[in-house]
C-alpha positions as a Python dict, from the first residue, in 0.01 Angstrom:
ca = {
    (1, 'X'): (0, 0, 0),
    (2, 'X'): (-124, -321, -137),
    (3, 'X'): (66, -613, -279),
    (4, 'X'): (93, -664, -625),
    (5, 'X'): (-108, -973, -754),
    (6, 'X'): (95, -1027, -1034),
    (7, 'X'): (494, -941, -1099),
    (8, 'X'): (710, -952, -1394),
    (9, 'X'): (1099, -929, -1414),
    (10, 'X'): (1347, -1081, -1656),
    (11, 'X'): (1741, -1186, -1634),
    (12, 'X'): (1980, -1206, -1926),
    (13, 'X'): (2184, -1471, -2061),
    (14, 'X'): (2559, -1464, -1983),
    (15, 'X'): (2867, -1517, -2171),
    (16, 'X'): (3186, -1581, -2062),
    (17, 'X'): (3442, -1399, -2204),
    (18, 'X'): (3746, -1579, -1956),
    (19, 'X'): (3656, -1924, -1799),
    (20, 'X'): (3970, -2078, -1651),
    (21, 'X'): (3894, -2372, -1517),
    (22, 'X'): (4104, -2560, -1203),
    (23, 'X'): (4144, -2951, -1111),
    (24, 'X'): (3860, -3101, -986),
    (25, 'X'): (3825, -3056, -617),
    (26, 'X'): (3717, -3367, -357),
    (27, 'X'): (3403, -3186, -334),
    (28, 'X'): (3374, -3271, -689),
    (29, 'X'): (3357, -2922, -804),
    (30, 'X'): (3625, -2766, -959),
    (31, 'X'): (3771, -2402, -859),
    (32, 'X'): (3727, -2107, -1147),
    (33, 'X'): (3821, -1776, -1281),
    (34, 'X'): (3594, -1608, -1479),
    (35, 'X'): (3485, -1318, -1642),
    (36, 'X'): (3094, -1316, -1704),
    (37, 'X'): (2960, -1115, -1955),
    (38, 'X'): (2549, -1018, -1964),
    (39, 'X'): (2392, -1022, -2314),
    (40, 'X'): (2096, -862, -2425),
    (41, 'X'): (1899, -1217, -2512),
    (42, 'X'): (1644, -1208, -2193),
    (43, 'X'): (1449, -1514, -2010),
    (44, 'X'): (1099, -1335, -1840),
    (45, 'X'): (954, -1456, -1538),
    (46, 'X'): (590, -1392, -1422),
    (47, 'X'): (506, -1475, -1059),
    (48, 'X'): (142, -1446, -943),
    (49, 'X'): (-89, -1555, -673),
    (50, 'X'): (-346, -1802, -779),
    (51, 'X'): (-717, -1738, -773),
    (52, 'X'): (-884, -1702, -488),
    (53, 'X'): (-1005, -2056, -451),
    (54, 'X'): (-803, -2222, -644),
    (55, 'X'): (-548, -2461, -565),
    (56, 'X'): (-407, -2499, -224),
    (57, 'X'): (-59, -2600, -111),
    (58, 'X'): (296, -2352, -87),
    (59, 'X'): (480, -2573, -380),
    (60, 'X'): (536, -2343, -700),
    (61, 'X'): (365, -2377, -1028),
    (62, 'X'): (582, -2339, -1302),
    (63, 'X'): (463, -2305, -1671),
    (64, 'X'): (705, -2259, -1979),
    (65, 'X'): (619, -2086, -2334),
    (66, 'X'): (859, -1867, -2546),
    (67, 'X'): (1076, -1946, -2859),
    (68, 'X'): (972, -2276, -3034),
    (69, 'X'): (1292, -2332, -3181),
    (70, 'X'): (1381, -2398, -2855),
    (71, 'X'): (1419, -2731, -2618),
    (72, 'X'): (1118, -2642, -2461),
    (73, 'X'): (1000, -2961, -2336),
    (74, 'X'): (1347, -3031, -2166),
    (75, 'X'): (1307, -2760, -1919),
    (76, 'X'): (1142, -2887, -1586),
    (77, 'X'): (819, -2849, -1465),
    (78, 'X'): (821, -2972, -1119),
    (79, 'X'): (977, -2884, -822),
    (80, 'X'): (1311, -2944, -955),
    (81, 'X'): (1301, -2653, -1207),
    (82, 'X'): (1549, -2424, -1068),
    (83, 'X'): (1320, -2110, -1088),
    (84, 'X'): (1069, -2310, -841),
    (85, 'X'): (1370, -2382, -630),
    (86, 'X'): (1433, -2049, -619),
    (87, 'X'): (1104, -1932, -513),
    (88, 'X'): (1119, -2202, -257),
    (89, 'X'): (1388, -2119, -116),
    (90, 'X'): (1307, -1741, -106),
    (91, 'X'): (983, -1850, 84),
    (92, 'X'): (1139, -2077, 363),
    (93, 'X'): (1390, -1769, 411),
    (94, 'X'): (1132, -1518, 455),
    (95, 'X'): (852, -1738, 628),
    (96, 'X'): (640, -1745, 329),
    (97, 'X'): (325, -1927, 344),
    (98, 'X'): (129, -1945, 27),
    (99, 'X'): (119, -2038, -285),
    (100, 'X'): (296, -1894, -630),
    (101, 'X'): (265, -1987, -996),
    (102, 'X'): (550, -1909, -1262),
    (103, 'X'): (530, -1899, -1587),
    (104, 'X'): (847, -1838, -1772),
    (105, 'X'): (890, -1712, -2134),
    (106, 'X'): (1211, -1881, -2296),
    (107, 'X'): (1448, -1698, -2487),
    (108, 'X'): (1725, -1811, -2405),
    (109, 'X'): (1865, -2193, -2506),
    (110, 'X'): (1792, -2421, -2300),
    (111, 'X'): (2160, -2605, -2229),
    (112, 'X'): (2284, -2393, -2415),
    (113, 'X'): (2563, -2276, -2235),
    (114, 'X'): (2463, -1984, -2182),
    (115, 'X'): (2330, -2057, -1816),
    (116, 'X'): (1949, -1985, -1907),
    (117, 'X'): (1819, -2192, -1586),
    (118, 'X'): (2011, -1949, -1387),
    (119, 'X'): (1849, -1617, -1539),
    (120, 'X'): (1542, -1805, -1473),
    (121, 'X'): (1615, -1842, -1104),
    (122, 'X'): (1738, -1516, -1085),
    (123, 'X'): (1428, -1326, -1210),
    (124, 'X'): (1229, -1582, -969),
    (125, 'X'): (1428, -1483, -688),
    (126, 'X'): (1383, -1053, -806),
    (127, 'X'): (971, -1112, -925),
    (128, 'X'): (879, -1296, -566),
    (129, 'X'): (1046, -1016, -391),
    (130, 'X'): (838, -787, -522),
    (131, 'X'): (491, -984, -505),
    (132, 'X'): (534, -1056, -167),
    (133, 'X'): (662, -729, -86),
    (134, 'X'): (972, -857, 102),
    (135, 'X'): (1212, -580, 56),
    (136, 'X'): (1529, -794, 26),
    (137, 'X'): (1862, -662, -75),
    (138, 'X'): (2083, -752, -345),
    (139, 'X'): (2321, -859, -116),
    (140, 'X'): (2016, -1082, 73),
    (141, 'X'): (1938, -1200, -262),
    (142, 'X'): (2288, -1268, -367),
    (143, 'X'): (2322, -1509, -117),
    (144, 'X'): (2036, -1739, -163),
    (145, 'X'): (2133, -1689, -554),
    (146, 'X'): (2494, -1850, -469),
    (147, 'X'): (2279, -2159, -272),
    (148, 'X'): (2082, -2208, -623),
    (149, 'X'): (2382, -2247, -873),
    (150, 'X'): (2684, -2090, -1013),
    (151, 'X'): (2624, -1830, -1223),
    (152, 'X'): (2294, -1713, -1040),
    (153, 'X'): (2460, -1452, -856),
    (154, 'X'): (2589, -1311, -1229),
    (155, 'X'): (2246, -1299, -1333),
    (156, 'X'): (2148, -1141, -1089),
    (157, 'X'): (2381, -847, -1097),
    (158, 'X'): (2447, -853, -1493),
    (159, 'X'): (2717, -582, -1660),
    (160, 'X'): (3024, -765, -1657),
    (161, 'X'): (3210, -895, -1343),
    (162, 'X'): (3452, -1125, -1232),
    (163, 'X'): (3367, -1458, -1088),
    (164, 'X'): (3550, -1691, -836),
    (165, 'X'): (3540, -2016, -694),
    (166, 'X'): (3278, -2135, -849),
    (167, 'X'): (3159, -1846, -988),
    (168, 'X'): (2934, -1763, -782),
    (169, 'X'): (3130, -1469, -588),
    (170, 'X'): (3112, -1172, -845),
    (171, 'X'): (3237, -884, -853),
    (172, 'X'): (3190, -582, -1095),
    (173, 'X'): (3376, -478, -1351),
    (174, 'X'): (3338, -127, -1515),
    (175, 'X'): (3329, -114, -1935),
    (176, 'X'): (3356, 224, -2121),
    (177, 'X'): (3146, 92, -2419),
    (178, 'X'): (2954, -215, -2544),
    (179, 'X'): (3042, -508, -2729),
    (180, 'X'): (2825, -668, -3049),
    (181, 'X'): (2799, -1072, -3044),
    (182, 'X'): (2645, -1293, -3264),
    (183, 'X'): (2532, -1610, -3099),
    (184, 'X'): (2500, -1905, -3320),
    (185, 'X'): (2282, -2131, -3118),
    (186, 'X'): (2213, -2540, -3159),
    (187, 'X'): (1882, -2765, -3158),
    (188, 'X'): (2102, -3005, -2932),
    (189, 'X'): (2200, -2971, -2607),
    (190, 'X'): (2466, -3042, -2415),
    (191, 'X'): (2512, -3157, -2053),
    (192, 'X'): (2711, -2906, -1809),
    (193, 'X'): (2869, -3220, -1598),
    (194, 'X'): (2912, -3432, -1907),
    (195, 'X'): (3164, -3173, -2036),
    (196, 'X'): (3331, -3076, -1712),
    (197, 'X'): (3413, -3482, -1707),
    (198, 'X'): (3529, -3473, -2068),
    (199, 'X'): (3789, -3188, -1968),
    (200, 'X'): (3909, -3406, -1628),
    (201, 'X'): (4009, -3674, -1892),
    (202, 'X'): (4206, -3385, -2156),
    (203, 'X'): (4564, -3323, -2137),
    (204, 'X'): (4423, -2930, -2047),
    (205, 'X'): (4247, -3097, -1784),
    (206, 'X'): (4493, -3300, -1626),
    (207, 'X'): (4736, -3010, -1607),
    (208, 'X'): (4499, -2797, -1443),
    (209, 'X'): (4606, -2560, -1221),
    (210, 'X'): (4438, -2257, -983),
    (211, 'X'): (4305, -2033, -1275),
    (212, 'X'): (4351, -1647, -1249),
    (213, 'X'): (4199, -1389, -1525),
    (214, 'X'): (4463, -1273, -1719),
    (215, 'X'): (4559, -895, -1705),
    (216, 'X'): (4549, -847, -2069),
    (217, 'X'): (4161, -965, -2079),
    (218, 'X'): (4078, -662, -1797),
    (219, 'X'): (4313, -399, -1967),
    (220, 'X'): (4150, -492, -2316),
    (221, 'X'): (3782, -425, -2184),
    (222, 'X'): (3925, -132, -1995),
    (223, 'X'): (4026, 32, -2290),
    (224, 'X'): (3760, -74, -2491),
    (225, 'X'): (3964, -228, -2731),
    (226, 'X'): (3762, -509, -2951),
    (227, 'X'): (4056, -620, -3193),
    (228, 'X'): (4291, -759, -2804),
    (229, 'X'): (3961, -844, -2684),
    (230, 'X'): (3898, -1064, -2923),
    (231, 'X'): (4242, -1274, -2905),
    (232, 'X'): (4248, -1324, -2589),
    (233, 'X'): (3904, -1463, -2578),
    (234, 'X'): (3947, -1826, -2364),
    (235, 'X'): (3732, -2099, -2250),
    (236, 'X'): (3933, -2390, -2102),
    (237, 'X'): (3582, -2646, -2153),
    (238, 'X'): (3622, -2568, -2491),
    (239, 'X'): (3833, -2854, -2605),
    (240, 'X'): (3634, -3072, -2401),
    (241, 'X'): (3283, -2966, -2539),
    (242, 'X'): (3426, -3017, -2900),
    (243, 'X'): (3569, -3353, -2798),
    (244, 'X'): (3182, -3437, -2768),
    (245, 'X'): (3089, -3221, -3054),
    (246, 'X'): (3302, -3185, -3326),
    (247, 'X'): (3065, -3008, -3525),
    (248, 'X'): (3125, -2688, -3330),
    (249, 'X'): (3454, -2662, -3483),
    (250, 'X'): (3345, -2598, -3812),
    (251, 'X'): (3060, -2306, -3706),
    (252, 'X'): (3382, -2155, -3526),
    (253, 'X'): (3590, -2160, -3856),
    (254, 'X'): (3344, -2061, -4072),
    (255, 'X'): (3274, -1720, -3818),
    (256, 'X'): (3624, -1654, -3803),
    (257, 'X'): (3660, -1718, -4205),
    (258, 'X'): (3339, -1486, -4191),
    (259, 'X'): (3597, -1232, -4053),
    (260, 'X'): (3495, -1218, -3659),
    (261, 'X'): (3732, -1069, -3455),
    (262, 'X'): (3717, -1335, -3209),
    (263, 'X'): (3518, -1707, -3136),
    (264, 'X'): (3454, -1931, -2861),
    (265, 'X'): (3224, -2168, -2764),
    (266, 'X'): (3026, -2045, -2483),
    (267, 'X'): (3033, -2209, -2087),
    (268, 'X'): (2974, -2582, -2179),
    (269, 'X'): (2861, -2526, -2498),
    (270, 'X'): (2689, -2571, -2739),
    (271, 'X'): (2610, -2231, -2849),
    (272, 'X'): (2915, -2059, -3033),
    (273, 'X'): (3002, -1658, -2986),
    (274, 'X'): (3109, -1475, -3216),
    (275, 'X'): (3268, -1082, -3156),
    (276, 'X'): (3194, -798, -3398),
    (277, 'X'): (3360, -516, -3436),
    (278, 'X'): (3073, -306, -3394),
    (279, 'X'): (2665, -414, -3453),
    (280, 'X'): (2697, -355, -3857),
    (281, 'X'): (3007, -611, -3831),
    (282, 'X'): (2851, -853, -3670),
    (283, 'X'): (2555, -857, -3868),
    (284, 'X'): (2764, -946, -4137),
    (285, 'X'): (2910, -1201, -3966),
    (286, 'X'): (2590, -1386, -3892),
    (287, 'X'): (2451, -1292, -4238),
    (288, 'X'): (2756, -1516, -4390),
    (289, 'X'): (2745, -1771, -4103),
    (290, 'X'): (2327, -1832, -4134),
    (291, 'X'): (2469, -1896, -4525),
    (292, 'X'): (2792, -2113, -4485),
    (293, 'X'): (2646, -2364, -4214),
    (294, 'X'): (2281, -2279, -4177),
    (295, 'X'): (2356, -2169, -3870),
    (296, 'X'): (2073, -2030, -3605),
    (297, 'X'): (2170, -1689, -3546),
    (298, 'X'): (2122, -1373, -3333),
    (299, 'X'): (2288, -1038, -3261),
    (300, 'X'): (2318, -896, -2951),
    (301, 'X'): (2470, -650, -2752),
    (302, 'X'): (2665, -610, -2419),
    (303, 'X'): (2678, -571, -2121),
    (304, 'X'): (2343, -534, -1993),
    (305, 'X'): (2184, -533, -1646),
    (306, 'X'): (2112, -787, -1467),
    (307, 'X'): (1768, -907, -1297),
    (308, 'X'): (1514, -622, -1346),
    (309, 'X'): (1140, -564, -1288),
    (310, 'X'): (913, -512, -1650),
    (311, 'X'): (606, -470, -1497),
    (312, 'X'): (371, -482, -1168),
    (313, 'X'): (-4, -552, -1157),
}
């Protein structure tokens, strides 16, 4: 059977609905529990062979498009991009010896907090697979996903499942249901290690000890219960991230005003989540929070898979 000259496969964004965070390590990392959360807001990622006769050399290609509203032009283009890493570092595993180009359709923020770079890298790692017909397993892919970055693994496995470390050893956890979100997202960035020095400097922060996931966040999702789910909704960065940006605190009090059952700022931040209690809820919520702050909002649903295949040519 012949190889496919051209693969597509997308990865979602993740929220997390737990992030305990631990004192920074010597390694410089610090040690977490969380519980990641896969949204239905999807980066795509098309891998195909160049022409025949056209450029030469192994190094990925990478080529970005998608939502204008977007920070499109901070996302690498080089090697550094994290979905060329990834298709790098697939190659050197496998012995591949040619070249790829990747284009990749943006949908979700870019440092955002809502690890976009890593569903990038994930449907890299799932889309070169396939064109090079490699026939890795999740678990072979899992691995190289934990070399590329935190929450890689997560988007590569999607649902909802516990994380540990530093994230990046997940394991599943099983919801009866789905859960409605409305993301507000923000035209500014922020910077992951900027915000994980902000918190070593906060009381929270200097406190810090090993995080755990609380029982009553796994018995809430396990009985499907929305109202608990929403109090018990944590991010430990989150004082940090609104240290840097106060703003943030007013889109979360104007969601909650707008009657959300629960808010958070999401990973690092910027972008703010906002629960529902089911998808006619939460459009209301967004409907009042686009009015009260002119705020850039979505709805969206979870849990959803995680790295998938679209389509093959």
């Amino acid at each position: 059977m012949s190889r496919p000259h051209r693969v597509t496969a997308s990865a979602p964004a993740k929220v997390n609905l737990y992030l305990g965070v631990g004192p920074r390590r010597g390694d410089g990392f610090h040690p977490l529990a969380t519980l990641y959360h896969a949204i239905g807001l999807r980066d795509v990622v098309t891998a195909s062979r160049p022409r025949s006769g056209g450029r030469r050399g192994t190094e990925p290609v990478v080529s970005v498009d998608g939502d204008q509203s977007l920070l499109l032009t901070d996302v690498p283009r080089g090697p550094e991009n994290i979905a060329a890493r990834a298709a790098s570092l697939l190659a050197q595993q496998y012995g591949v010896d040619e070249p790829v180009l990747l284009h990749i359709d943006k949908r979700i923020p870019v440092a955002g907090g809502l690890a976009g770079g890593s569903a990038d890298a994930a449907a890299t790692l799932t889309a070169c697979d396939a064109l090079w017909g490699l026939g890795a397993t999740q678990a072979d892919l899992l691995d190289l996903a934990a070399e590329l970055g935190s929450d890689v693994p997560f988007a590569l496995l999607g649902g909802t499942a516990a994380g540990a470390v530093r994230g990046e050893l997940v394991t599943s956890v099983p919801v009866p249901g789905d859960y409605w979100w409305v993301v507000a997202r923000s035209r500014e960035g922020m910077s992951t290690p900027a915000v994980y020095a902000a918190f070593d400097h906060t009381p929270q922060g200097a406190a810090a000890v090993e995080p755990t996931i609380p029982p009553a966040m796994t018995a809430a999702l396990a009985e499907h219960d929305v109202e608990r789910l929403g109090a018990v909704l944590n991010n430990d960065l989150q004082p940090a991230a609104l240290g840097l940006r106060p703003d943030l605190a007013a889109v979360l009090r104007h969601g909650l005003g707008a009657g959300a059952v629960g808010a958070l700022v999401s990973g690092s931040g910027p972008s703010c989540l906002f629960l529902g209690r089911d998808q006619e809820h939460a459009a209301h919520v967004a409907g009042r929070l686009a009015e009260d702050v002119s705020a850039d909002v979505l709805v969206t649903s979870g849990p959803v898979p995680g790295a998938r295949i679209e389509s093959k040519d």
